[in-house]
N, C-alpha and C positions, 0 to 999 in steps of 0.2 A: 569501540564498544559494540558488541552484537546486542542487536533487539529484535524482538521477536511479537507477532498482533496476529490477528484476526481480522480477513477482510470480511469488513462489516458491509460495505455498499458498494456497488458496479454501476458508473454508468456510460450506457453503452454509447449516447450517443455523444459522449465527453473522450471516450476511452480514458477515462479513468476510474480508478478505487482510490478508497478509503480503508485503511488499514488500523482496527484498535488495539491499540499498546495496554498495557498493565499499567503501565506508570507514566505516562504523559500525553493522552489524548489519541488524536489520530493522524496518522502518516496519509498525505496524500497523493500517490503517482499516478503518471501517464501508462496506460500498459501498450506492451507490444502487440499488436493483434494477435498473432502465429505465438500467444503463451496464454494457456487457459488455464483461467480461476474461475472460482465458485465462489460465494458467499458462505464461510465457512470454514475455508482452507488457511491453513497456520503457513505463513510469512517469517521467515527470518532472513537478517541482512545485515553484514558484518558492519558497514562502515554506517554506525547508528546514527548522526545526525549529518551525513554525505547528504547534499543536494545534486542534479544535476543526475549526468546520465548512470545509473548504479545497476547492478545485477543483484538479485533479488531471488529466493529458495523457497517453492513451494513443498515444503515438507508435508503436508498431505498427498500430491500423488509425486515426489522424489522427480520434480524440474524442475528447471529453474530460468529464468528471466529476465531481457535489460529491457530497464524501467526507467521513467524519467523522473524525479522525484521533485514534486513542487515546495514540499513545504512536511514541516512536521508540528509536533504539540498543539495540531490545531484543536480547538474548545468545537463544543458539538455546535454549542449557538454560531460560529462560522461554518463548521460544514455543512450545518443546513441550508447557511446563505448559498454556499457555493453549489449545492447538487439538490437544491428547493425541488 
């Protein structure tokens, strides 16, 4: 199943996003350094609830990314525990 978000939060010194979905919360990965995103930039990624190492399309500027995918349907009340 392809899914598709909006990275909502960067941080940098985690290297990781948060990613908001439509329909189930927020995607959380590890980013690559050497792949840049914005707060902003539309995310799609085929293999929709794939944990572990995935590759990841930022269709706002057409690159794309391996990512390490921690977790998905997280609720905001955990990702504010996690990137407080």
């Amino acid at each position: 199943m392809r899914r598709k978000g909006t990275i909502a939060i960067i941080d940098p010194d985690q290297g990781a996003a948060a990613i908001l979905t439509a329909d189930s919360g927020y995607t959380i990965i590890e980013l690559d350094p050497d792949w840049s995103v914005e707060i902003g930039d539309q995310i799609e990624w085929d293999n929709g609830d794939g944990l572990g190492f995935e590759t990841y399309e930022n269709v706002s500027k057409g690159t794309s990314g391996d990512v390490f995918v921690q977790n998905h349907e997280v609720s905001e009340k955990s990702l504010r525990l996690q990137f407080g």
